[in-house]
C-alpha positions as CSV (number, residue, x, y, z in Angstrom):
1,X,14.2,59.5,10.7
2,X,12.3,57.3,8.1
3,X,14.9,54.3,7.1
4,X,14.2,53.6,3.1
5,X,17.2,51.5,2.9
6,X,18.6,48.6,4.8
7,X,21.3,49.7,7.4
8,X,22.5,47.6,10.4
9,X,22.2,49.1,13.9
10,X,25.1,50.2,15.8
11,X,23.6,48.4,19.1
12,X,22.8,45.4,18.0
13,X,24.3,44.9,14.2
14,X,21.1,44.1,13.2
15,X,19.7,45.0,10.2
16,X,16.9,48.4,10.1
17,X,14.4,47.4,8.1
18,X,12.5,49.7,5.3
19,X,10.1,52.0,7.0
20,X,11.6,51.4,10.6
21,X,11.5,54.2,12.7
22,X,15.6,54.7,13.8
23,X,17.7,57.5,15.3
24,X,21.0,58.8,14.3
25,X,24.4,59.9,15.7
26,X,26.3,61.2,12.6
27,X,26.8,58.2,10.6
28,X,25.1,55.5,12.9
29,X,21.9,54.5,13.2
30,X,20.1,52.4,16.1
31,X,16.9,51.2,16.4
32,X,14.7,53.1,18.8
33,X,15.0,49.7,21.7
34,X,19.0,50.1,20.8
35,X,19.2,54.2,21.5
36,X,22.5,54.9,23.4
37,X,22.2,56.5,26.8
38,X,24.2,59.3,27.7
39,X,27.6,58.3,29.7
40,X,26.9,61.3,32.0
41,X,23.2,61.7,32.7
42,X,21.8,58.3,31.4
43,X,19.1,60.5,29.4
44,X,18.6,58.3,26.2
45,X,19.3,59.7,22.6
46,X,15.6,60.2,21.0
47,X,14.9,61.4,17.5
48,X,14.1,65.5,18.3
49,X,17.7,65.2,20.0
50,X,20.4,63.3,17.6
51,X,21.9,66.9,16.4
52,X,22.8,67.7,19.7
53,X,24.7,64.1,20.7
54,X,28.3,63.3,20.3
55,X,30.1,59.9,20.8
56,X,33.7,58.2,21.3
57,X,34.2,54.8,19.5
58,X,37.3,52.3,18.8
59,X,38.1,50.3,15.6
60,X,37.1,47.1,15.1
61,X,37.6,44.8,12.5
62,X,34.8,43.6,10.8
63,X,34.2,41.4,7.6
64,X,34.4,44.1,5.0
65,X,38.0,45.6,6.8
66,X,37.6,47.7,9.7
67,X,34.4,49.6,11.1
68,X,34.0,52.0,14.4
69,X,32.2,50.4,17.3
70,X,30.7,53.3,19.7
71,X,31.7,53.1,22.9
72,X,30.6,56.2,25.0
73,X,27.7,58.8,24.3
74,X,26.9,61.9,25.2
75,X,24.3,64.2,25.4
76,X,24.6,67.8,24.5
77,X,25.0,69.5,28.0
78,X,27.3,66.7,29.2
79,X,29.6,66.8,26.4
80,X,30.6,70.2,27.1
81,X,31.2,69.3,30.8
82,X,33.2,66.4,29.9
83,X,35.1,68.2,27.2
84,X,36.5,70.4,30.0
85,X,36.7,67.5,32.5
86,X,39.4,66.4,29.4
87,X,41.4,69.9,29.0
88,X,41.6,70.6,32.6
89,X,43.3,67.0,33.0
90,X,45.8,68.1,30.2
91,X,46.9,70.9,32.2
């Protein structure tokens, strides 16, 4: 995805500059250098992929109140395995 407005990175906090080429989870963008790597596999999140990706973060606080820092990624295929890794240590 084509930024046309400044956002700042997830990875780094930097700023995306207009035109930068940047990849998305949801709401957060990373530069292409900053993509997240799945917690599983360690496949890294591209462009053609960021539908398919998932993520767990924590609160932070930040200047302008409070913000979500990621802290673990997951691709598509490993999120499924680790989403019943997470019921079957319910049970």
């Amino acid at each position: 995805m084509v930024v046309t407005t400044m956002v700042g990175c997830s990875g780094c906090w930097n700023p995306i500059g207009a035109g930068a080429q940047s990849v998305w989870v949801y709401d957060l963008a990373f530069h292409e250098i900053c993509a997240p790597s799945c917690r599983a596999c360690g496949s890294r999140l591209t462009a053609d992929a960021e539908n398919r990706w998932s993520y767990q973060g924590a609160v932070v606080s930040v200047q302008a109140g409070y913000g979500l820092r990621p802290t673990e990624f997951w691709c598509g295929g490993c999120r499924e395995l680790h989403e019943r890794d997470d019921a079957f240590a319910q049970d």
